[in-house]
Structures are given as structure tokens and as C-alpha cells.
VEXDO-786579 format. One line per 3 residues: for each residue z, x, y negated of C-alpha. Coordinates in steps of 0.1 Angstrom, whole numbers. Layout:
% VEXDO-786579
Z,X,Y | ...
END
This chain:
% VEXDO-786579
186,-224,-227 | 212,-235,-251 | 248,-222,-241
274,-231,-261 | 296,-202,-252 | 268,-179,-272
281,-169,-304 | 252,-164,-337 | 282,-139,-346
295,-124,-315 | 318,-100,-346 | 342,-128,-345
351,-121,-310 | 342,-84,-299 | 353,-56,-320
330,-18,-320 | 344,11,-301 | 364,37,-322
350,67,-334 | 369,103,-318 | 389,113,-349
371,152,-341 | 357,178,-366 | 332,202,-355
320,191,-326 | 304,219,-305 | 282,197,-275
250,186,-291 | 241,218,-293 | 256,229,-264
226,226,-222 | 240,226,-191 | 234,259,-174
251,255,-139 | 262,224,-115 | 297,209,-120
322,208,-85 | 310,176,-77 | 331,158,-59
322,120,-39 | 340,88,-45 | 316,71,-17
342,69,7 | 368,54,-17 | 355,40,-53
323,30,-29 | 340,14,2 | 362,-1,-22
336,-24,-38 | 317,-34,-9 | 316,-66,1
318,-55,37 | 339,-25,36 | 325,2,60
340,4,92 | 355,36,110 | 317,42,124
299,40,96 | 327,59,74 | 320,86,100
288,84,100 | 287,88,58 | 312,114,59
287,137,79 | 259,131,54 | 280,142,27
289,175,48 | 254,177,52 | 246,171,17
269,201,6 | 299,185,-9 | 328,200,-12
354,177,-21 | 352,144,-7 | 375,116,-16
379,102,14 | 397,70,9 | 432,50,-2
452,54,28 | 480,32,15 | 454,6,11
457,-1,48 | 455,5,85 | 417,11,86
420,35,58 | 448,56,68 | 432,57,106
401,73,88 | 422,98,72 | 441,104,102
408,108,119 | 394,133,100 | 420,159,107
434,152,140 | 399,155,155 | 395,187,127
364,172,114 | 367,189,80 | 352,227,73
374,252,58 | 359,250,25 | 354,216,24
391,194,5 | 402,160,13 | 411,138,-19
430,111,-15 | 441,89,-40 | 476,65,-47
487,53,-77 | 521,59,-95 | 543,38,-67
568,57,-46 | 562,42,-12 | 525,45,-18
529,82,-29 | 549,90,6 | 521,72,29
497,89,12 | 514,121,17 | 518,109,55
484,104,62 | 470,139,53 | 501,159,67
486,188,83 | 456,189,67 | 438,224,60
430,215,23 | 437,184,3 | 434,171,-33
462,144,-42 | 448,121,-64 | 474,99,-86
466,75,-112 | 484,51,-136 | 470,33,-161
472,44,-199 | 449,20,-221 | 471,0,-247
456,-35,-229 | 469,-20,-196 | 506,-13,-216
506,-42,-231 | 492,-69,-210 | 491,-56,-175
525,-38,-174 | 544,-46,-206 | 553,-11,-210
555,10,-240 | 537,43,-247 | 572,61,-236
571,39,-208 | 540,47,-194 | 547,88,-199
576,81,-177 | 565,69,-154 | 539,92,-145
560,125,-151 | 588,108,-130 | 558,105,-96
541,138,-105 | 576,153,-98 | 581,130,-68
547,141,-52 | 556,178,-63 | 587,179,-43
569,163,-13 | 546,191,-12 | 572,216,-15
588,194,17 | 556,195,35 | 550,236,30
590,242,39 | 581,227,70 | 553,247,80
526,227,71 | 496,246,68 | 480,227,41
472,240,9 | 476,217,-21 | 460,208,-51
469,174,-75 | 444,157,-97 | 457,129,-124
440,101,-137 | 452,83,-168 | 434,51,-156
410,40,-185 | 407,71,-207 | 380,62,-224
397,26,-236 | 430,50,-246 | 437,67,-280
427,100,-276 | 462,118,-287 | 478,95,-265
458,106,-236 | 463,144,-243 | 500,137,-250
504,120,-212 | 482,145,-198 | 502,177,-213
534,161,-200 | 521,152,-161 | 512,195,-164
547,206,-180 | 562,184,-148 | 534,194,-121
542,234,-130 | 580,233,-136 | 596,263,-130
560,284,-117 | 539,304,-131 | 507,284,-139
485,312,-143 | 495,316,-99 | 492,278,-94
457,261,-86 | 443,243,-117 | 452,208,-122
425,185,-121 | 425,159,-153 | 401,133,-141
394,113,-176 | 379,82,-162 | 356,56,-179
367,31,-158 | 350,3,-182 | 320,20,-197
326,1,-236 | 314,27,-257 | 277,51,-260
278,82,-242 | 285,103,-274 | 314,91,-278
326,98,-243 | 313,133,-250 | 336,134,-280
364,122,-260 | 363,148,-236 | 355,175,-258
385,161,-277 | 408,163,-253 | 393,199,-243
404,209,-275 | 437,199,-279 | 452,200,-240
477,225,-238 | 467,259,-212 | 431,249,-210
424,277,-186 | 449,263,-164 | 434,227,-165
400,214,-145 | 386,184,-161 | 368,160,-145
347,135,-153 | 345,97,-137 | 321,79,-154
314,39,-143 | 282,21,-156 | 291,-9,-172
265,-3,-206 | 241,14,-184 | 243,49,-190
269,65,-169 | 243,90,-161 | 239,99,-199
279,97,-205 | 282,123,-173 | 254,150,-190
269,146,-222 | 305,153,-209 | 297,183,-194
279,196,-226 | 316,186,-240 | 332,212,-219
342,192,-187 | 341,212,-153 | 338,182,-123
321,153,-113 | 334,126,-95 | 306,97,-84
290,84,-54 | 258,85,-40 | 231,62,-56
259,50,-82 | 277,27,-58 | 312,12,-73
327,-15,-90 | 307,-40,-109 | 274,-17,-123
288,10,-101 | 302,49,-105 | 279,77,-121
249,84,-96 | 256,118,-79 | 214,116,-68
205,110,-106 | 227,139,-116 | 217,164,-95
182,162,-94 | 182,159,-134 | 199,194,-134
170,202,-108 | 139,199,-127 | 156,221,-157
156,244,-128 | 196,246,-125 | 203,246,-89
229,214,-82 | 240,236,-52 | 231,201,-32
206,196,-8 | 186,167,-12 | 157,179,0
152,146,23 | 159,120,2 | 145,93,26
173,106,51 | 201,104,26 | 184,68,16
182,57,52 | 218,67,56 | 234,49,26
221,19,29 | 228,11,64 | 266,20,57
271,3,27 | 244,-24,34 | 231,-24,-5
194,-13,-9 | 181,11,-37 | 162,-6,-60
119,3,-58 | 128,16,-94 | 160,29,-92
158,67,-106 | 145,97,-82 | 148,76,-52
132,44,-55 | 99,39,-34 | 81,33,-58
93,63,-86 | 65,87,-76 | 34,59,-73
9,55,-100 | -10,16,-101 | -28,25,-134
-58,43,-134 | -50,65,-164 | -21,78,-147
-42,82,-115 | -66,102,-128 | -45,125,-146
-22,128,-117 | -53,139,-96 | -65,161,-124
-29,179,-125 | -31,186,-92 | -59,199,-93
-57,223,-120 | -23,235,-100 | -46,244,-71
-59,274,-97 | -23,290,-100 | 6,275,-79
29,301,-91 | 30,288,-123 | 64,261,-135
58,228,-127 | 39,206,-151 | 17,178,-134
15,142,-156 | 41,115,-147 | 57,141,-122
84,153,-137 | 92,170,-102 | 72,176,-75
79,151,-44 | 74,172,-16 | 107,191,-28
128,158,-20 | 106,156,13 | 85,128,-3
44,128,5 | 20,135,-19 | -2,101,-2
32,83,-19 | 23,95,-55 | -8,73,-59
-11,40,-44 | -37,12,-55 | -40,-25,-63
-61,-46,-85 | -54,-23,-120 | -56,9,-104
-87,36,-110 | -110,56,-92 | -90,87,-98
-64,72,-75 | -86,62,-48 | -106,97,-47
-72,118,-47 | -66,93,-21 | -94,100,1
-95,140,-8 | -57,139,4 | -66,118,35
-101,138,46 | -103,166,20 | -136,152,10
-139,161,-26 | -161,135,-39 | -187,138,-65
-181,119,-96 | -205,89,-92 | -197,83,-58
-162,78,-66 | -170,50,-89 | -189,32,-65
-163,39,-36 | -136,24,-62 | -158,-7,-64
-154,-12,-29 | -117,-7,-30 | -112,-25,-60
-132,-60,-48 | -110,-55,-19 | -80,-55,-35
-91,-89,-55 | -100,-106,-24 | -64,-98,-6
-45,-97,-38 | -23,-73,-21 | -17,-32,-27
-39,-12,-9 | -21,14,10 | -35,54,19
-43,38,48 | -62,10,35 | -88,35,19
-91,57,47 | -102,29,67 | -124,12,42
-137,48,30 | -147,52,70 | -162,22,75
-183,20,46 | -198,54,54 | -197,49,93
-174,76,95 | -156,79,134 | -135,49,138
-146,12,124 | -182,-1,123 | -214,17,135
-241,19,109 | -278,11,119 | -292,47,122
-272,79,142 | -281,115,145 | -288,120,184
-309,156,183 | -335,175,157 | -355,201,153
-372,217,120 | -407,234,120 | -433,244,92
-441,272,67 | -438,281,28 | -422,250,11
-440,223,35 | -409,215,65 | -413,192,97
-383,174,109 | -384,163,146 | -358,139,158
-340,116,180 | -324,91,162 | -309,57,166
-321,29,151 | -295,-5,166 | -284,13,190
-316,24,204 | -328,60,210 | -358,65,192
-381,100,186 | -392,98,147 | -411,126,124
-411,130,93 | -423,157,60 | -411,172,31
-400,201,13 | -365,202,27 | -342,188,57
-334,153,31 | -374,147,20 | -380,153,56
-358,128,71 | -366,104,43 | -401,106,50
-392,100,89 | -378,66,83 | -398,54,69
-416,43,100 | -384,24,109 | -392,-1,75
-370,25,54 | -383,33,20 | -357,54,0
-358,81,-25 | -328,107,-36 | -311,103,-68
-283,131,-66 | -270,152,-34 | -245,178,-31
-222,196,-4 | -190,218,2 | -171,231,31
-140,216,47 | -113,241,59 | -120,279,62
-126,307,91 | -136,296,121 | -125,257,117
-148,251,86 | -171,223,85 | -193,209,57
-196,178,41 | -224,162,24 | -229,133,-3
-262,119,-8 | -271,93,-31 | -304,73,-21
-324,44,-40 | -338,20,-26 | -373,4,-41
-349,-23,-60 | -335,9,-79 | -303,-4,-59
-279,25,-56 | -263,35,-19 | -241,66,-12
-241,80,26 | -213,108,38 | -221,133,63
-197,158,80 | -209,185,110 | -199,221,119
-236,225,112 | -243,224,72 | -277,209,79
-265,183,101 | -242,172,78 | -266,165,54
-289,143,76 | -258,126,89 | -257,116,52
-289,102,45 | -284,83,82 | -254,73,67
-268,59,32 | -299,45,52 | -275,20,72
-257,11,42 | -293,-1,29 | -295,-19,57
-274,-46,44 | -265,-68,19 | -236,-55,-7
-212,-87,1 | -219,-82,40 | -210,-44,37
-179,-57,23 | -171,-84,43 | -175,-54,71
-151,-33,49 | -126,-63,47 | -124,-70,86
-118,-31,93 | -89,-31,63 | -77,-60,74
-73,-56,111 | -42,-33,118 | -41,-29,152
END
């Protein structure tokens, strides 16, 4: 493992971030109460860093799902970039593919002919942000550009004005567009923070000459962490920095673009609306260069389950999942936050349980605010399935595999049967050494009880009849025993005893250790479901499941049931059990 390069003092290379020279700061104490104007970099800061930039087709294709989604600005590419890019644009609003209330960013940086092709492409457009950018961090000045701090206010009063009159062109024209300009000082969170507010208050004294700002749209300052170098507090300080000290605050909207180079874009994003900021710019499952933009999904959903409406819909997140990631080819991660496939599944058994248990105490009072363990929000709201939330392998508990099964066939079973069900399901999942999906235990819950599809058990219910007085009862039958129709009899005190007492002239001897029953569904469609759990004269332990529209058929169809479980050996029952699971037809 030794690498040479790997410094015991890394101090004598890297130097800490700087601390935001601010007193009072106001945003730890500060929540966020409403959604940001979101606004989606996907089509831009995305495409941009994708190793296969998408094509017209699938641009289109991602465009729509962000209509869908509820955005309302979109930035929908860098149409000086090239030919692709400013044929999207192009695109968009020749075949008046945009809403109304829906504005078109685009972005170019401080460079004259880029400005005016960027103006080209969006000329008639019915509502468009223009983005420009020039970089303001003092290793930009000095290394990059070689231009001092003069310099760089220059040149970015000098294209503010540039784009300013090309606007006032476009509107003398007739254009029916109406404008609004964003700047960027590229790397705000690597630049001094007076230096930042001292660019930015110049770009608005040049953007509003000669108007009345309180009649103008709001400029948008986006203040990008372009690297991420620093914790997220001290991009909140930034930003509530520059809140503090940027001239006509009222007539500013500033906007956060947060990248994710440390990990917690996420975190940086939260904490600089706390600071004061107003707009988020990101992408959709945090696509972008290197570790990516700020999630948008992460974002949104966080602000959902403080129950703050993101005034997005993702309320089918498979769909927006499915959508992504065959544009951009890139998958989500089974972890990734929200919207991984595996975010909402429980292996351990201590979560299982206590999932179940949640969900159960729910059932009393629905009405009340969510509050089930390890679900911070409930999946059916993002159009996940409650069968996702538990799934089962080798570690997993019997909690699991019963909400499992009472999802599956609403079969709520008793305590002791649900340990020796999770036997079955756990041996199984030793022998395949694979996860056992809902599935899975449907099937293997089936055909260890003889339940409909899978296996047929030794014994079935063909016809009966009950006869007697006082406490003594007659059961009178038609059973099958292999397959064969056979008339049996049989005593007792109820329709269990009596059964029990009937086969034994098959060669059946068992006794009942615990039974019980409930109804599936209501009104007219209710049925009833029985558990019985029988001993055989080994003191071996076998559970049989019964369900019939008749509440005493149910309960013989469970002792059948039990009574061809005894039938055979534990490891053959399994073997059976295995075969069924296995075979996925």
C-alpha cells in the first residue's frame, strides 16, 4: 500500500479554508419554511460532464420530465458550445415547446462573440434567463487569466453592458421575449468575500444603468461552489455574507450552485438557504462535473418530510429514475439518498420487526404525522411499494418475513407460527445464499402450507358434515388421502378434536397445541383464515393454514393442512419448499 506521494504531514502542502470575516451570524438559528425557485442545470452542467453527451432525442425526452416534474426554469444548455447545442435551443422555441410560465437559461461566459450567439439562439423566445459567468477566484486571476482584481471587474461590467444593449436591440425589434440576466462570479466560494460583493455590486450598477431597479426584474447572483473546498458552514457564512453587504438586496435574487467535491453539497445547499439565499440551481440525482452538482431529488424530498411542500412532483420516483438514467446512461447508486433501491429495504431483523410493528400501530390512527422506524417518509408517497420496505436474506428476522406474508395474503400470523415459517425462509436463504424476494415467501409460505399454487399436501377437504348433541360432535367426511377420495369419521368436542380423531384411521396421530382464526377482507367478500398448530407423538411441532368463505372449513382445511406437513420429513418439506422457490417459471 505504500505510495510515496502520501504525505505523514499533508500541512506542508494543503492549506485550511478561510474563515467568513462575519459577526452575528443569523442562519443557525434560522429552518427553512418554503421551497427555493429551483431551477435545473441537467440540460447544461449535466450534459456537460457526460461522457456521452445526450443527443437531441434524449435532451427532448429529459426536457419533458423536467416540465413534468414542475420546473420552472430550466437551463437548457451552452448554445455557443456548438451546433448540437444551439439546434436544441433553437428547438425548443421554434416548435414552442416551452409553457408560458416556464424560462429558458442559457448560459455564456464573458466573450463577445459567445455573448451574441447566445443571444442568437433564444431570439424570440417567450421567457429567457441569460446566464453569464467569468471567473473571480485569485488562482483564476492569477494563473488562469493573469488579470488583476480591476481586471477582472472590467471585464465583467464591460459584457453585462454588452448583453444589456443586445436586449434593448432585441425588444426595439419587436421581439417578444421578456428578459432576465443571472451572473456568476465563477468560484465564489474559492474568492474573498468583499471581492465577490465588490464585483457583484458593480455587474448591478452596469445591468440597471439609467432604470429604475425597483421596475426591473431582480438580478440573479448565482454564487457558485464550483470546487466544494470548504464545510458547509462556511458556505452558509459566505452567502449570508454577501447577503449582508450587497448593495439593493431587495432588488437582488441569489442563488445557490453548490458542486460536491467534499460530499456535502446537499448540506452546503440547506445551509445557504438558512443564510438568506432565494434559488437553487442543481440537477437531478446530482449529476455534474467530477462528484457532481447539488441533488435537486435529495433537496426536495428533504424539505418534504419537514412537511414543506418543494412545489415538485416526485411522486413516481421510479419514473423520474427510469428517465435519467437512460438519457444520461449513469445509474443511481442502490444507496444513493431517497432513490436508491435499496433506501427503503430492511435485511436486519430488528429493523424488520419494528418496521412491521410501526405499521401496525399506524393502522390504529392514520391521521396521525408520520412516525414509522427507519421510514423517515412513507414510500408509497414517491410511488414506491410497501413489499419494497422489507426484503430478506440470511440476517434478516421473522418480523420481516410475517409483514411479508400479511402484505402478500393479509394473513396475520400468530406469533409462534411466524418463527417456524422464518425457519423455513431462513434455511432457504442459507442453502441459495441469495436475497429472498416478496415473491420468494409467497411461494415458499404456499407451498409449505399447500396453499393454491405449488405442491399438494397428502390430505384435502372434498365434503363434510357435523352431527351430535351437548359437547359430544360427529364429523362426517370425504377427504383425500394421496390423491384418493376417502369417506372418514371421526369425535370430539369440536370441528378440530373431531377431524383429529378421524384420521386417525388414516395412521394419523396428532394432538393440538395452539389454534386461532380471523377474517380476511369485510362485507360480502370476507373469508376466514385459520392457524393450527398440531403435535405429533414425537412432540414434533407442525403448523397447517386454512382459508374458506366458510369459518369452519377454514379450520379443517388447517388441520388437513398441518396433517400433510406431518406426513414428511422436515429436510423433504424443504427440499419441496426449495424446488417451488427456486422454479420461476
Amino acid at each position: 500500500m505504500a505510495n510515496k506521494s502520501w504525505l505523514k504531514d499533508p500541512s506542508q502542502k494543503y492549506t485550511p479554508f478561510a474563515s467568513v470575516p462575519i459577526k452575528n451570524r443569523t442562519w443557525p438559528d434560522k429552518r427553512i419554511t418554503k421551497a427555493p425557485r429551483w431551477a435545473s442545470s441537467d440540460l447544461r452542467d449535466g450534459n456537460q460532464a457526460l461522457v456521452n453527451p445526450m443527443n437531441i432525442e434524449q435532451k427532448g425526452r429529459f426536457f419533458d420530465l423536467l416540465l413534468e416534474c414542475g420546473f420552472k426554469e430550466i437551463e437548457a444548455g451552452f448554445p455557443s458550445a456548438s451546433e448540437t447545442e444551439f439546434g436544441f435551443i433553437r428547438g425548443l422555441i421554434e416548435k414552442d415547446k416551452l409553457p408560458d410560465d416556464v424560462w429558458l437559461q442559457v448560459l455564456s461566459p464573458a466573450r463577445e462573440e459567445l455573448i451574441r450567439r447566445t443571444i442568437e439562439s433564444v431570439r424570440d423566445a417567450k421567457n429567457v434567463i441569460f446566464h453569464m459567468y467569468n471567473a473571480a477566484a485569485p488562482m483564476f486571476r492569477d494563473q488562469v487569466f493573469q488579470n488583476t482584481k480591476q481586471q477582472t471587474v472590467d471585464l465583467a461590467v464591460k459584457h453585462v453592458k454588452l448583453v444589456r444593449t443586445l436586449i434593448d436591440e432585441a425588444i426595439a425589434r419587436g421581439d417578444r421575449t421578456k428578459w432576465q440576466f443571472e451572473y456568476s462570479p465563477e468560484a465564489f466560494s474559492q474568492t474573498e468575500p468583499d471581492f465577490a460583493v465588490e464585483i457583484c455590486n458593480a455587474v448591478q450598477d452596469a445591468w440597471f444603468a439609467g432604470r429604475n431597479k425597483k421596475n426591473e426584474l431582480p438580478i440573479i447572483f448565482n454564487l457558485p461552489a464550483t470546487v466544494e473546498v470548504a464545510t458547509p458552514n462556511n458556505y452558509a457564512d459566505q452567502i449570508e455574507y454577501f447577503c449582508q453587504n450587497i448593495r439593493d438586496r431587495d432588488c437582488c435574487v441569489v442563488s445557490l450552485h453548490t458542486h460536491n467535491d467534499r460530499g456535502t453539497g446537499v448540506a452546503a445547499s440547506e445551509l445557504g438557504l438558512m443564510a438568506g439565499a432565494d434559488r437553487v440551481e442543481g440537477c437531478l440525482f446530482g449529476n455534474g462535473e467530477r462528484t457532481g452538482n447539488v441533488d435537486i431529488v435529495t433537496l426536495a424530498l428533504n424539505l418534504y418530510t419537514q412537511g414543506v411542500s418543494p412545489e415538485l412532483d416526485f411522486s413516481d420516483l421510479d419514473h423520474v429514475i427510469d428517465t435519467v438514467t437512460k438519457c444520461n446512461d449513469i445509474p443511481v447508486h442502490p444507496r444513493y439518498p431517497w432513490s436508491g433501491e435499496l433506501v427503503f429495504t430492511a435485511f436486519s431483523g430488528s429493523h424488520q420487526d419494528a418496521i412491521k410493528k410501526g405499521f401496525g400501530h399506524r393502522k390504529k390512527d392514520a391521521s396521525k404525522p408520520w412516525a414509522i422506524p427507519y421510514l423517515p417518509i412513507d414510500p408509497a408517497d414517491i410511488g414506491m411499494t410497501y413489499e419494497a420496505v422489507i426484503r430478506v436474506n440470511s440476517q434478516s428476522g421473522k418480523g420481516g418475513v410475517a409483514y411479508i406474508v400479511q402484505r402478500a395474503m393479509q394473513l396475520d400470523l400468530p406469533r409462534r407460527m411466524q418463527v417456524a415459517f422464518y425457519q423455513v425462509i431462513q434455511a432457504l436463504s442459507e442453502r441459495t445464499s441469495k436475497e429472498i424476494t416478496a415473491e420468494d415467501i409467497e411461494k415458499a409460505f404456499r407451498a409449505s402450507y399447500f396453499l393454491g399454487e405449488g405442491p399438494v399436501g397428502r390430505f384435502g377437504l372434498v365434503d363434510y358434515a357435523f352431527g351430535g348433541e351437548g359437547g359430544k360432535k360427529t364429523f362426517k367426511g370425504v377427504i383425500t388421502d394421496n390423491g384418493v377420495e376417502k369417506s372418514v369419521e371421526g369425535t370430539g368436542n369440536g370441528p378440530v378434536s373431531s377431524l383429529l380423531d378421524a384420521l386417525k384411521g388414516c395412521g394419523v396421530e396428532l394432538s393440538v397445541k395452539e389454534y386461532s382464526e380471523h377474517s380476511i377482507g369485510t362485507g360480502s367478500d370476507v373469508t376466514a383464515a385459520a392457524y393450527v398448530e398440531l403435535l405429533d407423538k414425537n412432540g414434533r411441532s407442525i403448523w397447517g393454514v386454512g382459508i374458506d368463505e366458510d369459518v369452519t372449513a377454514s379450520s379443517l382445511r388447517a388441520v388437513l393442512s398441518a396433517a400433510s406437513g406431518s406426513s414428511e420429513s422436515a429436510e423433504d418439506r424443504l427440499k419441496t419448499v426449495e424446488d417451488t422457490v427456486l422454479f420461476r417459471a
